[in-house]
N, C-alpha and C positions, 0 to 999 in steps of 0.2 A: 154166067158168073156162079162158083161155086158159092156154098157156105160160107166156106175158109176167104175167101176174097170178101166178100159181102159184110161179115164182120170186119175185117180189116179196113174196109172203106168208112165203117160205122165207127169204128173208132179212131180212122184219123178225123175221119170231120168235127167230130166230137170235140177232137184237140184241139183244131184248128177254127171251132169256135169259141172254146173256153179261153186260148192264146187271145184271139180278135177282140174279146172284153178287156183282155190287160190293157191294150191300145190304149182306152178310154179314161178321161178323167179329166184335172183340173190340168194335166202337161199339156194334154192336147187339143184345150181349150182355145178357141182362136178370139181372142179379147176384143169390142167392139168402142172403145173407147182409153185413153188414158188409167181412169178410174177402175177400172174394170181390169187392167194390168194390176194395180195395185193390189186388188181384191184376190184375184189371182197367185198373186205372190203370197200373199197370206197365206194361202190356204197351201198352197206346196209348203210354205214352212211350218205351218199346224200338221199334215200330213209327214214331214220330213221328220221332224222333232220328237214327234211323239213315235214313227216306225224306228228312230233312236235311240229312245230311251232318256231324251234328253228333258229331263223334267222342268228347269231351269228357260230354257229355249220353248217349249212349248207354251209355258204360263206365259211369258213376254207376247204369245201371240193372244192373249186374252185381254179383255180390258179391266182397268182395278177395280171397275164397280160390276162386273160380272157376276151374273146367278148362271151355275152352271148344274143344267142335269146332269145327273150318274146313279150308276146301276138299274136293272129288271126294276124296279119299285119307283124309279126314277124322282129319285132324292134330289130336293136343290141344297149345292153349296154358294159360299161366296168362294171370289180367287185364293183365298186366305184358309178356306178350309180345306180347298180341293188342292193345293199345295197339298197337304199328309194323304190327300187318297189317292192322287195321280201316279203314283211309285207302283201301288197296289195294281193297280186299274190297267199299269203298261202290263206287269208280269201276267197278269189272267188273261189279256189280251194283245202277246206281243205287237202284231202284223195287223195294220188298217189300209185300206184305201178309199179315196173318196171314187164318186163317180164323176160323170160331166155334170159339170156346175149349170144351173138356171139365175142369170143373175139378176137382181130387179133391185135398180139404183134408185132413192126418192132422197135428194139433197145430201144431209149429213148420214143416212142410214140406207143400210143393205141389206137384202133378207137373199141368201144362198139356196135353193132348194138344190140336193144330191143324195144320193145315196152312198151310205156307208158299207165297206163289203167287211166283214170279219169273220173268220174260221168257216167262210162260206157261206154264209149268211149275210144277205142283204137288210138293210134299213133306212126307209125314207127319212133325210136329216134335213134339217132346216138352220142355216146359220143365223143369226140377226146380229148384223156388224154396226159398229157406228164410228164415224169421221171424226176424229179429235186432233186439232194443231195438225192438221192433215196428213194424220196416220190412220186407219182401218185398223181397227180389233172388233174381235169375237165382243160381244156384250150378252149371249145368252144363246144355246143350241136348244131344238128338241125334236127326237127322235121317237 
């Protein structure tokens, strides 16, 4: 095998493991209960909404009594504040994806453990959801 081949083999594999991570996430999450679809679906439309833009659609996935971290210094808001930062917060970081979710159900609440991928950078994230009028919201992240 020449040079010329050997780098070429180096760089598809390359591709073709950075591709094999796109795979992964909360899509191709195979849900082990009812609840677990729910949670599931959440989190595709926390990830849809926000790779959106959709500010509006995203808060709906939080819940009203949510302390939410944001930014490097990791500020807590309530839902009420991070409404005026979350506009900010899409433009510097248009493009998220989650990873595969770890999900650990205990009655009314849920703790997600995933990673968040952004501008190529990974971050272990942890959701903590909670069951209300048997809907799932976000009640507080941290990363």
């Amino acid at each position: 095998m020449s040079k010329k081949q050997f780098f070429m083999f180096l760089f598809l594999l390359i591709i073709l493991v950075a591709f094999s991570g796109c795979a992964t996430g909360p899509q191709s999450y195979q849900p082990k209960s009812p609840e677990e679809v729910r949670i599931k679906d959440l989190l595709l439309k926390w990830e849809k909404t926000y790779n959106n833009h959709d500010v509006a659609g995203n808060l709906a996935t939080w819940n009203d009594k949510a302390q939410i971290m944001y930014g490097g210094k990791r500020k807590i808001a309530s839902k009420k504040e991070y409404a005026d930062i979350l506009p900010e917060r899409m433009r510097a970081n248009p493009i998220l994806n989650l990873g595969t979710p770890d999900i650990k159900i205990s009655g009314d609440k849920a703790q997600v453990s995933t990673v968040l991928s952004v501008r190529g950078s990974q971050t272990p994230t942890v959701f903590n959801l909670i069951k209300e009028n048997d809907t799932w919201s976000i009640i507080s992240w941290k990363y």
